[in-house]
C-alpha positions as CSV (number, residue, x, y, z in Angstrom):
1,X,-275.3,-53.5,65.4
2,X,-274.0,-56.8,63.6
3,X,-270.1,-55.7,65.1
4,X,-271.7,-55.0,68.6
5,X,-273.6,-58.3,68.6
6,X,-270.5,-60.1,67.3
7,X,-268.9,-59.5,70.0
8,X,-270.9,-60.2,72.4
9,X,-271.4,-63.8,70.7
10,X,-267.9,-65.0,70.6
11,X,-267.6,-63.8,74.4
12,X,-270.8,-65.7,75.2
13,X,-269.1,-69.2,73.6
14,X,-267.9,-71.9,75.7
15,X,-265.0,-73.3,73.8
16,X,-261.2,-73.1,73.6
17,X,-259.3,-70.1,72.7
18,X,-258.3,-71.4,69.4
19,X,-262.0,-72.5,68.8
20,X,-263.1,-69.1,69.6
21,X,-260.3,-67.0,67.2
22,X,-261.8,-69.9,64.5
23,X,-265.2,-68.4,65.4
24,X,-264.1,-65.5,64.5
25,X,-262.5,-65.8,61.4
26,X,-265.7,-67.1,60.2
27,X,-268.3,-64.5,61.5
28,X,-265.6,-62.0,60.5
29,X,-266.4,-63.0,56.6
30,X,-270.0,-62.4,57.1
31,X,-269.6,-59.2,59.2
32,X,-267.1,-57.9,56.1
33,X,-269.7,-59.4,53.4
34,X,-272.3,-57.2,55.5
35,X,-270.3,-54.3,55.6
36,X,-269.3,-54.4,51.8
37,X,-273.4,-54.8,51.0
38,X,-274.6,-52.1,53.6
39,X,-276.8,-54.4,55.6
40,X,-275.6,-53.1,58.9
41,X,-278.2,-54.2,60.4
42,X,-279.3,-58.4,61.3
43,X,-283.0,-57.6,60.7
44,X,-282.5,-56.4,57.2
45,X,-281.0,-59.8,55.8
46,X,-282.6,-62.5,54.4
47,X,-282.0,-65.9,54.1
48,X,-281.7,-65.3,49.8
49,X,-279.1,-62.6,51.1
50,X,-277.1,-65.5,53.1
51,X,-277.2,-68.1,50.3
52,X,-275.7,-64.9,48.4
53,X,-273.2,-65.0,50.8
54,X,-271.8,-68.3,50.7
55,X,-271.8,-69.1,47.4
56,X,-269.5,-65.8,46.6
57,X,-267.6,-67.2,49.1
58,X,-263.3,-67.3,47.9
59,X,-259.9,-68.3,49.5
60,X,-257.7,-66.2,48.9
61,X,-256.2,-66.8,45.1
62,X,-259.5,-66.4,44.2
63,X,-260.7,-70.5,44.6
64,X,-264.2,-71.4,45.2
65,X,-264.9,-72.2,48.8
66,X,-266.1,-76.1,49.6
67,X,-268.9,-77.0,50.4
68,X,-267.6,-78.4,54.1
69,X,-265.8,-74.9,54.4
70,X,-269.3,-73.2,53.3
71,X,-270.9,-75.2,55.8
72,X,-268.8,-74.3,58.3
73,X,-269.5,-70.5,57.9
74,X,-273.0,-71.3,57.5
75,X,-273.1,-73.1,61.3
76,X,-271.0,-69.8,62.6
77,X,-273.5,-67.9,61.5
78,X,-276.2,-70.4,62.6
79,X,-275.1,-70.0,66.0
80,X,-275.1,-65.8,65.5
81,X,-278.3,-65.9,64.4
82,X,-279.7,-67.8,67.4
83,X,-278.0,-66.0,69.5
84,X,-279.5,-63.3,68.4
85,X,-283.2,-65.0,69.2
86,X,-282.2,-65.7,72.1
87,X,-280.9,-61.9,73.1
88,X,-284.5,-60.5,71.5
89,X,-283.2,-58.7,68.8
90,X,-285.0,-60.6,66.1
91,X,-288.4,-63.1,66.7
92,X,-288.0,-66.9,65.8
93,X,-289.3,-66.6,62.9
94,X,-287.8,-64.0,61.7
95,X,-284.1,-65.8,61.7
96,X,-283.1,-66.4,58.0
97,X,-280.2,-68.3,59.0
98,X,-282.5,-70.7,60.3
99,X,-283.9,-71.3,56.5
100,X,-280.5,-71.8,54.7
101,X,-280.0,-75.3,54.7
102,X,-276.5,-77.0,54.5
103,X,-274.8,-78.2,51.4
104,X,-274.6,-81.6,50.6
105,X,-270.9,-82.6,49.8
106,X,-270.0,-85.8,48.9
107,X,-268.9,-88.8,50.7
108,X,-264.8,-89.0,51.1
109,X,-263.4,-92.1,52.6
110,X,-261.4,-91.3,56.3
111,X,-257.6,-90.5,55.6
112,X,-256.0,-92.7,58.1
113,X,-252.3,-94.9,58.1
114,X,-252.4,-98.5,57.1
115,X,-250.8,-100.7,60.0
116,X,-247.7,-101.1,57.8
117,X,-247.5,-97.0,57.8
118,X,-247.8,-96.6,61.6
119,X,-245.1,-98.7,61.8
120,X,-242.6,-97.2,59.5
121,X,-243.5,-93.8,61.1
122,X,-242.6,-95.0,64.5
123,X,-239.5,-97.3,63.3
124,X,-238.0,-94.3,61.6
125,X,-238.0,-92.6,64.8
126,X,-236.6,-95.5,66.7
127,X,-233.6,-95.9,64.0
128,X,-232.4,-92.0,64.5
129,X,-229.0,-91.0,64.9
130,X,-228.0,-89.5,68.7
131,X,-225.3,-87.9,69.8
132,X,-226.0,-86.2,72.3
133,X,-228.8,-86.7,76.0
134,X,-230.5,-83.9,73.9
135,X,-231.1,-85.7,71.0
136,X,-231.9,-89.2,72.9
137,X,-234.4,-87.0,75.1
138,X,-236.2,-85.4,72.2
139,X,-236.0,-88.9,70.3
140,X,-238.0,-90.3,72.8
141,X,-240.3,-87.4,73.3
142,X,-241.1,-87.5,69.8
143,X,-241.7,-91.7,70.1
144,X,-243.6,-91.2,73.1
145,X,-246.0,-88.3,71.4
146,X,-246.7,-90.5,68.4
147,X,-247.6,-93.7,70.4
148,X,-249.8,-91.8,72.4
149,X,-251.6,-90.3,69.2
150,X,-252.0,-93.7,67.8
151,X,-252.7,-95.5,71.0
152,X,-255.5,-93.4,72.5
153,X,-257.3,-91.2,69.5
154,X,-256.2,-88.0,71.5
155,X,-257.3,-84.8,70.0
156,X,-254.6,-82.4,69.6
157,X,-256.2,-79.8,72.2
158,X,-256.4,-82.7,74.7
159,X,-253.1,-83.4,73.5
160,X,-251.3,-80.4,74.0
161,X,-253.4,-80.0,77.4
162,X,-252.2,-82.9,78.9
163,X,-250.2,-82.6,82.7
164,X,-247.8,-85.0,84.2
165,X,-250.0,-85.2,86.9
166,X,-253.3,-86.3,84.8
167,X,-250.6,-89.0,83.2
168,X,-249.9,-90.2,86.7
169,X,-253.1,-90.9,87.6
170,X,-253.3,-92.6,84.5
171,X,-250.6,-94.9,85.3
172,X,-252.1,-95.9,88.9
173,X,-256.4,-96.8,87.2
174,X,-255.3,-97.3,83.9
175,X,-257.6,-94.7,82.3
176,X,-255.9,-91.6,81.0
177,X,-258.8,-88.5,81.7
178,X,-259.0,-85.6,79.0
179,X,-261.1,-82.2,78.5
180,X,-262.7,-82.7,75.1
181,X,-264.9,-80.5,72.7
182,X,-267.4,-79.2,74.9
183,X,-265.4,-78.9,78.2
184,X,-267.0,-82.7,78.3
185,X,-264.5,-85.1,80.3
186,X,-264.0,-88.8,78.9
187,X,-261.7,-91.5,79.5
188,X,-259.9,-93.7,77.3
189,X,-256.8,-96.6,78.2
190,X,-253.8,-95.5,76.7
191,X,-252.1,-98.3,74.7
192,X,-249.2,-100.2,76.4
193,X,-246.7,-99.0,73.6
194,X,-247.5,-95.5,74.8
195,X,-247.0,-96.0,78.1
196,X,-243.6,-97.8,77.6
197,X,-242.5,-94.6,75.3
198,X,-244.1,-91.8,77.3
199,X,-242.5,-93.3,80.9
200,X,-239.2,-93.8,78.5
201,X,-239.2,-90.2,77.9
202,X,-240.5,-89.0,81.3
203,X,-237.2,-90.5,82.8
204,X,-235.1,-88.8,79.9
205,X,-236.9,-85.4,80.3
206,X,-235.3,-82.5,83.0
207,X,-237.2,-81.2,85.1
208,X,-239.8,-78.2,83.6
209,X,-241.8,-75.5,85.8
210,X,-245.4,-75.3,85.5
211,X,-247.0,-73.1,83.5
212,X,-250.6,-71.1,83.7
213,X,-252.4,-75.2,83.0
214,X,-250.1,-76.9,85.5
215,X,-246.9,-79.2,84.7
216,X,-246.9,-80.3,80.8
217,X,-246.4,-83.2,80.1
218,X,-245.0,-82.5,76.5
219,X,-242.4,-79.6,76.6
220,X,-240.8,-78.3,73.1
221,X,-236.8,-77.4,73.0
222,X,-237.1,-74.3,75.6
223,X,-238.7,-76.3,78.1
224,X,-241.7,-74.9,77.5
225,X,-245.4,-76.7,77.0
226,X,-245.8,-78.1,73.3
227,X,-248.2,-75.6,71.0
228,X,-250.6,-77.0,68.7
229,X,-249.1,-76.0,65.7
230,X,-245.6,-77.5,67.2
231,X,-247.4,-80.6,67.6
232,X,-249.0,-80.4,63.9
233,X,-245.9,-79.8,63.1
234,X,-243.8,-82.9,64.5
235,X,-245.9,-85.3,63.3
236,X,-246.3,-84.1,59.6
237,X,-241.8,-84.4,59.6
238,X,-242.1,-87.7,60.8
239,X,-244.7,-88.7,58.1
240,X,-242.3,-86.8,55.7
241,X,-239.3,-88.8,57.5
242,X,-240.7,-92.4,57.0
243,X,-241.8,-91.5,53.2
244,X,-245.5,-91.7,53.7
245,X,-247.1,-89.7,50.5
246,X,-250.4,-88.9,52.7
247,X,-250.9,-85.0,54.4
248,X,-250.4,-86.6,58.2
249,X,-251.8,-84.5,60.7
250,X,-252.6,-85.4,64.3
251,X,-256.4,-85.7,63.1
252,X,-255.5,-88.2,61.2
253,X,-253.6,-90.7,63.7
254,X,-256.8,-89.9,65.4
255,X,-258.6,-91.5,62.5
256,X,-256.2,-94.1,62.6
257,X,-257.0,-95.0,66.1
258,X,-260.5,-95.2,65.8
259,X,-260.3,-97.4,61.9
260,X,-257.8,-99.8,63.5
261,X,-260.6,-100.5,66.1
262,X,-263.0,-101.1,64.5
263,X,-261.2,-102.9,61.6
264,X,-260.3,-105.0,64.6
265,X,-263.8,-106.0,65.7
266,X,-264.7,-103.5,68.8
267,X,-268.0,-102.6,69.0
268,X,-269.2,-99.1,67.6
269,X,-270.7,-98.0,70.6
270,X,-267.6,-98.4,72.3
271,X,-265.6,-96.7,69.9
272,X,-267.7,-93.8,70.2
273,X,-267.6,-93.7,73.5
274,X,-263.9,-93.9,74.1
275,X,-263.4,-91.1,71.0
276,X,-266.2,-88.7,72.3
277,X,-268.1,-88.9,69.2
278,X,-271.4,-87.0,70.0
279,X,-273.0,-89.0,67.2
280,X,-272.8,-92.9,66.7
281,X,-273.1,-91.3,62.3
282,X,-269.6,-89.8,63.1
283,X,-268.2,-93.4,64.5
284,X,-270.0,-95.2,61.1
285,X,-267.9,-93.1,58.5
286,X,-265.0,-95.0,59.7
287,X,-266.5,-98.2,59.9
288,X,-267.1,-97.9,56.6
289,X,-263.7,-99.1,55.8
290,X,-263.7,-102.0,57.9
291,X,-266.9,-103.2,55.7
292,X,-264.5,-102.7,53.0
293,X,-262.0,-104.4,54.6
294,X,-263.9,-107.5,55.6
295,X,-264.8,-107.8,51.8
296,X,-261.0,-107.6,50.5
297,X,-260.5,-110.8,53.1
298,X,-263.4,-112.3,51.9
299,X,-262.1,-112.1,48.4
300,X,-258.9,-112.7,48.6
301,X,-259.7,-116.5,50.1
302,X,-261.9,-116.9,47.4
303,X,-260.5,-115.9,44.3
304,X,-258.3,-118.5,42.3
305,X,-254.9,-118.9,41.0
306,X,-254.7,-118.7,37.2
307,X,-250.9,-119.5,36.8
């Protein structure tokens, strides 16, 4: 019953592919945990049962689970749960998901890049070596994809999703139009350092067929649209490339983007806005370190020179 159920879940889940195989990674954990324990069936778990669950949660060389990855199951099967309410197989009240509440875990500062480090990642791309149109082409891809990252707070899915023709429209209103979490369309102005860099490598770039989404707008080495993970993986060799000790990931130029704004002054609301930030709570962790910021200024032109 829990397997046929499962199924019918993920199907029933209106998110991206790669959100969806997440899905079920998670749900496959409980469905295994389930099948291990013999409670085949959803009725006959409790909400001790769950707690159970999570807590004997492992990676794989045998580590603990955190508590944001424990919370993550726990909202997968949240969702399964409710779904499960809603398709009468359980009452309301009955749901013993809906009694297992999530860990706290504590407070982390945002990873993010210093203005210093943003601009040794994108001078170490501007200083390489070409030989070859090849090499000046994907020199300037690789400028124009970083720019863009840190001039717009792009999520990689919107990233990777984006068409030439979405990027010409762009050009004409000034407001570059993404597909975020959600299917849940926002705008945002891409900065004017992207635009120099992505129309840079748009006149470098040969010409690419459409695939199943339209024209991409990033293509890899075989002409074909940028993956996810080849995105993940172009910036972390150019944070590797300009010596900068911190895991870089395309989340975190996102982080960058939205920190640098609000270090800069720009209204919270605003930022939250132009990131897509269902809550305002999600735009405060980052401003956060503009508080700190602010203090470190105010500091520095007080404190006194002893020698």
């Amino acid at each position: 019953m829990l397997d046929t159920y499962a199924a019918r879940y993920l199907a029933s889940l209106r998110r991206s592919p790669r959100t969806r195989e997440e899905y079920g990674r998670d749900l496959g954990l409980f469905l295994a945990w389930a099948k291990r324990t013999g409670k085949t069936d959803p009725r006959d778990i409790t909400a001790a049962d769950l707690e159970e669950f999570l807590i004997g949660l492992k990676r794989k060389d045998g580590i603990r689970y955190a508590a944001v990855s424990r919370n993550r199951v726990l909202a997968v099967v949240k969702g399964y749960y409710k779904f499960l309410v809603k398709d009468r197989v359980l009452a309301a009240l009955d749901d013993p998901a809906a009694m297992v509440a999530a860990q706290k875990r504590p407070k982390r500062a945002p990873v993010f890049l210093e203005m210093d480090e943003g601009s040794r990642m994108i001078v170490r791309v501007m200083e390489r070596p070409v030989e070859t149109p090849f090499q000046e082409m994907m020199k300037a891809r690789d400028l124009a994809l970083l720019t863009l990252l840190l001039g717009s707070g792009l999520r990689i899915s919107e990233l990777h999703a984006l068409g030439t023709t979405t990027w010409r429209e762009a050009l004409m209103s000034g407001w570059l139009t993404v597909i975020g979490k959600g299917d849940k369309e926002r705008v945002v102005p891409p900065s004017d350092e992207a635009v120099e860099n992505v129309q840079k490598y748009l006149r470098l770039r040969p010409q690419v067929p459409p695939d199943a989404e339209g024209h991409p707008l990033f293509v890899s080495r075989m002409k074909k649209r940028l993956t996810q993970r080849q995105i993940e993986r172009i910036i972390k060799e150019m944070a590797v490339e300009a010596d900068i000790p911190k895991k870089i990931t395309p989340h975190k130029l996102r982080a960058t983007w939205v920190t640098q704004l609000l270090i800069s002054g720009a209204n919270p609301r605003e930022v939250q806005a132009m990131a897509g930030h269902e809550s305002l709570d999600t735009t405060m962790i980052y401003a956060g370190v503009r508080d700190h910021e602010e203090l470190k200024r105010t500091i520095k032109k007080h404190q006194v020179r002893y020698v």
